[in-house]
C-alpha distance (Angstrom), angle and dihedral (degrees) to the residues before:
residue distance angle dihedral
X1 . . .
X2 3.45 . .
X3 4.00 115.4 .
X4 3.86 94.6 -154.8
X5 3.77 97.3 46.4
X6 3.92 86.3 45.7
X7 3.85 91.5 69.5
X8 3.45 105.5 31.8
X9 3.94 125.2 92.0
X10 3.48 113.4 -130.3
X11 3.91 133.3 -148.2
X12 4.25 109.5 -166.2
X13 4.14 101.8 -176.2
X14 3.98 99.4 -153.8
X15 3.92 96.5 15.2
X16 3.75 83.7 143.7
X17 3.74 94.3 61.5
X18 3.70 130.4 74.1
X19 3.96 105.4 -75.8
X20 3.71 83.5 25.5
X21 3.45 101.8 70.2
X22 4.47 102.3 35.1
X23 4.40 73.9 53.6
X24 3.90 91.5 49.7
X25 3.93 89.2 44.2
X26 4.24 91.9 44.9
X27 3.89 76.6 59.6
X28 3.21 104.2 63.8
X29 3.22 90.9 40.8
X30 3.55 93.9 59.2
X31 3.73 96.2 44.7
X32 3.65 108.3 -87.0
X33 4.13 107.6 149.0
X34 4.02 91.5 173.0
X35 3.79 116.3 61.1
X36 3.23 123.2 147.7
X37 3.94 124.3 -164.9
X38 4.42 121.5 -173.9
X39 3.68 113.9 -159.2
X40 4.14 102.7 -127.9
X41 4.29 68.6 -122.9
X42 3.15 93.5 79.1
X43 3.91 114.7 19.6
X44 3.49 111.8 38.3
X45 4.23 110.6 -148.4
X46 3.86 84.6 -154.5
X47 3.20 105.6 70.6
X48 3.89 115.0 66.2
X49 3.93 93.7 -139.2
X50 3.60 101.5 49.7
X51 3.85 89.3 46.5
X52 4.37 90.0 52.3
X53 3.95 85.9 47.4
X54 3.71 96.9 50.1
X55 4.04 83.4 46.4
X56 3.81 99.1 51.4
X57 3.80 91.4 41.9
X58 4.31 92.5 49.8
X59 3.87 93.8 39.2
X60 4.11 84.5 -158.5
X61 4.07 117.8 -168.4
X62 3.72 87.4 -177.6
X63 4.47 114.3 48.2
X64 4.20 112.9 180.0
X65 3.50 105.0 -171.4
X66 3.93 111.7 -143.9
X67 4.26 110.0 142.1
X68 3.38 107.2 112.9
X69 4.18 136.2 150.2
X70 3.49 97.1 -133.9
X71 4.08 129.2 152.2
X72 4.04 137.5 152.0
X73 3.81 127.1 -66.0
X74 3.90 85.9 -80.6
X75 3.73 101.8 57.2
X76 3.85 83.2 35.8
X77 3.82 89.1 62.8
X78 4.13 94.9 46.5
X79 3.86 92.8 38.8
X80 3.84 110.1 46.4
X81 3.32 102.5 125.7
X82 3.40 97.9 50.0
X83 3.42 99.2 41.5
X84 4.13 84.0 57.6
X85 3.52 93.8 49.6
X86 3.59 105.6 35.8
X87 4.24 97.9 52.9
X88 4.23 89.0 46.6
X89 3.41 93.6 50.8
X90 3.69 100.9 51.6
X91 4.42 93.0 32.9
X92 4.29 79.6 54.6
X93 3.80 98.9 47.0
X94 4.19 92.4 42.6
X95 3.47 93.3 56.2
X96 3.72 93.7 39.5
X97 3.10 104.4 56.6
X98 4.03 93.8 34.7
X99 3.49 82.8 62.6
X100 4.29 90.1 44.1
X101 3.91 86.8 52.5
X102 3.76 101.3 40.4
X103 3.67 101.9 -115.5
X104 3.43 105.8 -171.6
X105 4.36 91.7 -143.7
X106 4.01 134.3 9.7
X107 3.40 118.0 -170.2
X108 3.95 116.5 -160.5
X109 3.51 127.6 -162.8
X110 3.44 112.4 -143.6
X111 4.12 125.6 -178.4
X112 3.76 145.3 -113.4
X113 3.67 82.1 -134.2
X114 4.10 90.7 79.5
X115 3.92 92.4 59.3
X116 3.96 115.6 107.9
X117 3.76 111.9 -86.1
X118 4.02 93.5 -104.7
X119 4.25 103.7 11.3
X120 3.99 106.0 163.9
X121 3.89 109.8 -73.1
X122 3.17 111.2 -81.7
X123 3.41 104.7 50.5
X124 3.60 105.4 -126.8
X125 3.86 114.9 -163.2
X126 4.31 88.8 -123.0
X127 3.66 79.5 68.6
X128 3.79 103.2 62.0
X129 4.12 90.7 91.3
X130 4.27 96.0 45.0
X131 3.63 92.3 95.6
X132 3.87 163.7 -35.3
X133 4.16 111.4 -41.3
X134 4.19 120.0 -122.0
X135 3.88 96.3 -66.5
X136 3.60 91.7 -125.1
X137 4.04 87.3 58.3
X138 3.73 97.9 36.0
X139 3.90 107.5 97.7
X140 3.88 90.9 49.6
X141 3.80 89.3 41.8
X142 4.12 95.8 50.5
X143 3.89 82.6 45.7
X144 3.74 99.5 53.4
X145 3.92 87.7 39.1
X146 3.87 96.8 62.3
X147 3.54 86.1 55.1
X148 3.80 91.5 61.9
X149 4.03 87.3 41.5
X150 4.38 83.4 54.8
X151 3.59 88.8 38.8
X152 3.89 90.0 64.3
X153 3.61 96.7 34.7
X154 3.59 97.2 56.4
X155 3.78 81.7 50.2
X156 3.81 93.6 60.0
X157 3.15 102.4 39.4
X158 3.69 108.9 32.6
X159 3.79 101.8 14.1
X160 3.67 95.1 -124.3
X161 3.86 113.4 169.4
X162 3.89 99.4 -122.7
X163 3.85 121.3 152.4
X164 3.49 125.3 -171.0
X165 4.12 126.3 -151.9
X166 3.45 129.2 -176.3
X167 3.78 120.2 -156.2
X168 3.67 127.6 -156.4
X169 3.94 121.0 -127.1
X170 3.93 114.0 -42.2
X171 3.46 130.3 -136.1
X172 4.01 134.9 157.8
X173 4.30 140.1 99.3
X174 3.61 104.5 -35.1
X175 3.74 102.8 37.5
X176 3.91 119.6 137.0
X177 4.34 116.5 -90.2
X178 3.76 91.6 169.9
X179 4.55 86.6 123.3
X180 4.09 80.3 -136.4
X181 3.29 98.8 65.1
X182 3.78 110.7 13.0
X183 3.84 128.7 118.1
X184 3.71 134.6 -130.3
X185 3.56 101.8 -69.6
X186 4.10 103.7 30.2
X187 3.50 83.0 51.8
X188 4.22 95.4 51.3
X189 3.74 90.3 41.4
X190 4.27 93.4 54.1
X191 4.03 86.4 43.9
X192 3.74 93.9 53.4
X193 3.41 91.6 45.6
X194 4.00 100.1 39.4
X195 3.95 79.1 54.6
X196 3.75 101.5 49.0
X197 3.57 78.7 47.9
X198 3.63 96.6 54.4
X199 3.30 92.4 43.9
X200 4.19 88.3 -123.2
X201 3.81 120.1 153.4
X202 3.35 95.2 -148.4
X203 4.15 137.9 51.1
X204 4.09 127.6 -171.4
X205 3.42 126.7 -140.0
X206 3.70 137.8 177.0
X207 3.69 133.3 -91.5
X208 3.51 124.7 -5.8
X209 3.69 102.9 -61.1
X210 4.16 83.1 -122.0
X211 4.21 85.8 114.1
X212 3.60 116.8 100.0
X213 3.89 132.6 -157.3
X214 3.43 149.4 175.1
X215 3.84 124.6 -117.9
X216 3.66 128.4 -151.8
X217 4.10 121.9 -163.7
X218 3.99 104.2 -121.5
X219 3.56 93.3 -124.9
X220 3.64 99.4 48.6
X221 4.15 88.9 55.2
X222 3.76 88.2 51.5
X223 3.94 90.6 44.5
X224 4.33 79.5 49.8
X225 4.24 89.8 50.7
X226 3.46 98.2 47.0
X227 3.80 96.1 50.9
X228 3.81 83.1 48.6
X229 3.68 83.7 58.7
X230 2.99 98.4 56.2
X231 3.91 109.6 27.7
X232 3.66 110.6 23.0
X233 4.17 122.4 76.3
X234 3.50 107.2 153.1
X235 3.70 126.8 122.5
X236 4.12 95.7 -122.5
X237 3.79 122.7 95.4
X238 3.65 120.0 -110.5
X239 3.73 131.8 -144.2
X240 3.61 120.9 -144.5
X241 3.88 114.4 -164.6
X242 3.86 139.2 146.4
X243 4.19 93.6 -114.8
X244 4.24 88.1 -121.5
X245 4.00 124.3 99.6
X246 4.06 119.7 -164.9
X247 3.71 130.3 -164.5
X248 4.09 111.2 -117.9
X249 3.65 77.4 -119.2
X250 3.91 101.3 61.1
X251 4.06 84.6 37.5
X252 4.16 90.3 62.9
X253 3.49 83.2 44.4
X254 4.13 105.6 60.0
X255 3.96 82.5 39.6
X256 3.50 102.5 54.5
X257 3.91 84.7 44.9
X258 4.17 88.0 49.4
X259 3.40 94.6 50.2
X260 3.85 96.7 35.4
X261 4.00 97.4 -119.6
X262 3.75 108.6 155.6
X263 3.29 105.6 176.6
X264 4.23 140.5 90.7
X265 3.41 131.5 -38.3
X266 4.06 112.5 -140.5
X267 3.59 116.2 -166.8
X268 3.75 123.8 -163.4
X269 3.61 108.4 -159.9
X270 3.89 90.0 -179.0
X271 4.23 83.2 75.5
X272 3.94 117.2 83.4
X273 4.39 108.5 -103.0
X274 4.04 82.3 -150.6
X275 3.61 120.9 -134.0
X276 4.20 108.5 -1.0
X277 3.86 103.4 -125.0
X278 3.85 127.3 2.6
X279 4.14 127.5 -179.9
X280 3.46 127.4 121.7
X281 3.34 140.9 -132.8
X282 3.81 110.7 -121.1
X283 3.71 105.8 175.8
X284 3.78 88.6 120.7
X285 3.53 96.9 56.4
X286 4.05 87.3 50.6
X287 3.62 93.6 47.8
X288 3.96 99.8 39.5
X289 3.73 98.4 48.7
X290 3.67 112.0 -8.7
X291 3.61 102.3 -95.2
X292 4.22 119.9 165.9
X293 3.75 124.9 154.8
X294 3.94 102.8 -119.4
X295 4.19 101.6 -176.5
X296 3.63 113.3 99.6
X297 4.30 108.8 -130.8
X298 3.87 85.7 -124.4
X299 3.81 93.6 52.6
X300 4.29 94.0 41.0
X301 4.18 91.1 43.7
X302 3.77 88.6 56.6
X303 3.46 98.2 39.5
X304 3.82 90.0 49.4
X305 4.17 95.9 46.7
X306 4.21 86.3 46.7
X307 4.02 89.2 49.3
X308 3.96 83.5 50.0
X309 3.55 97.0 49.2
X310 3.77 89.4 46.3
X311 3.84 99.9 50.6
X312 4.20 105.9 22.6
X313 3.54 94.8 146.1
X314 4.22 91.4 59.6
X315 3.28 88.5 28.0
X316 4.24 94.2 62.3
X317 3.84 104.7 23.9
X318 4.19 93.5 70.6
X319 3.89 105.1 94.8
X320 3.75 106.6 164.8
């Protein structure tokens, strides 16, 4: 247990959702007794009123800051407005009204979406300002970046304790399958399966499978966040990744072997890849408060396709 998180109240926007809930979990694990999770059903983090009543009600000393809209490069390309709009307005009014109510720490969770669209591999944090994210990416990116640029402000000016993390790609039981909304490997996992299904012999996917990204088990970023939480209080953002990169290519490959798909792999180079190469470097997360990813890809990728098989319904019917 840990005797700080014992006493403290904490306020986890989006603890229902996918992060949300392996964060709420890590928790209780740790020795949290107070969380407190709103449904975006009834508190809505857009509207600056309803976010100062749900503060002054809670009285949190500890805020994690998980709500998001968030979806894969194709609801990114329908929704950009929205998905601009949406994540500024709730980062604003969380640190606001933290600040309004005293919180005594807000932690903000940033993404690897709001790096430029080819930075030097890894990502180093210095590079977050050395250019223009993937376009697809971009308005969520520029969103979750102004939070880091009010995280530090607030920090100058007010000295508000605000932290801000950025975690690399997410993956693990729990994830979103819903085809609107679903990233790169939710989505490969319900195609393979669909297919096998189907009994079809062949499945099409996006791009040209040249892209490559980095993948970080869900419970090893929320292990990363809580540590934060508790250890980390400097004004600098922090990755969190899992120190291993894999070409789209290789990705299909370990989940047509999870799910037990054996047949062809259509490419449609027509479709966007996304941004070229994403991992992280996440020596500052290691060195500021001990952070490594422990969960083997093999071990998370089957855990996440037998969570899927167990719980499809849940699993498909989130689409936002």
């Amino acid at each position: 247990m840990t005797e700080a998180l014992a006493d403290r109240r904490v306020l986890v926007t989006g603890g229902s959702g996918f992060l949300g809930r392996a964060v709420v979990a890590r928790l209780q694990a740790a020795g949290a007794t107070s969380i407190v999770v709103p449904r975006s059903a009834d508190v809505d983090l857009r509207d600056r009123q309803a976010t100062s009543e749900l503060f002054a009600e809670v009285r949190p000393d500890l805020v994690i800051h998980l709500a998001a809209r968030v979806g894969g490069i194709g609801y990114n390309r329908v929704h950009p407005a929205e998905l601009y709009i949406d994540n500024l307005l709730m980062g604003t009014y969380v640190v606001e009204e933290a600040r309004a109510h005293d919180v005594a720490k807000t932690v903000l969770v940033g993404t690897v979406c709001s790096y430029p669209k080819e930075p030097p591999v890894p990502f180093h944090e210095e590079s977050l300002w050395n250019g223009y994210p993937e376009e697809t990416n971009a308005p969520y990116g520029i969103a979750k970046l102004a939070q880091l640029v009010h995280a530090q402000t607030a920090r100058a000016q007010y000295g508000q304790d605000v932290i801000y993390l950025i975690p690399t790609n997410l993956y693990g039981p729990g994830d979103k399958f819903n085809p609107a909304v679903s990233h790169v490997i939710p989505a490969l996992v319900k195609k393979c399966i669909d297919a096998l299904e189907a009994g079809a012999d062949a499945i099409e996917l996006w791009g040209t499978g040249s892209a490559s990204r980095e993948f970080l088990y869900v419970d090893d970023a929320a292990a990363g966040i809580v540590a934060a939480s508790e250890h980390y209080d400097g004004a600098d953002p922090v990755n969190l990744g899992a120190d291993h990169e894999m070409p789209i290519r290789e990705l299909v490959g370990h989940v047509a072997a999870a799910t037990g798909f054996t047949g062809e792999i259509r490419w449609d180079p027509t479709k966007p890849d996304g941004q070229p190469r994403r991992r992280v470097d996440a020596s500052r997360a290691r060195e500021s408060f001990g952070f490594e990813a422990t969960t083997s890809f093999e071990v998370g990728l089957k855990a996440t396709v037998d969570w899927y098989l167990a719980n499809r319904g849940e699993a498909e019917e989130r689409d936002h």
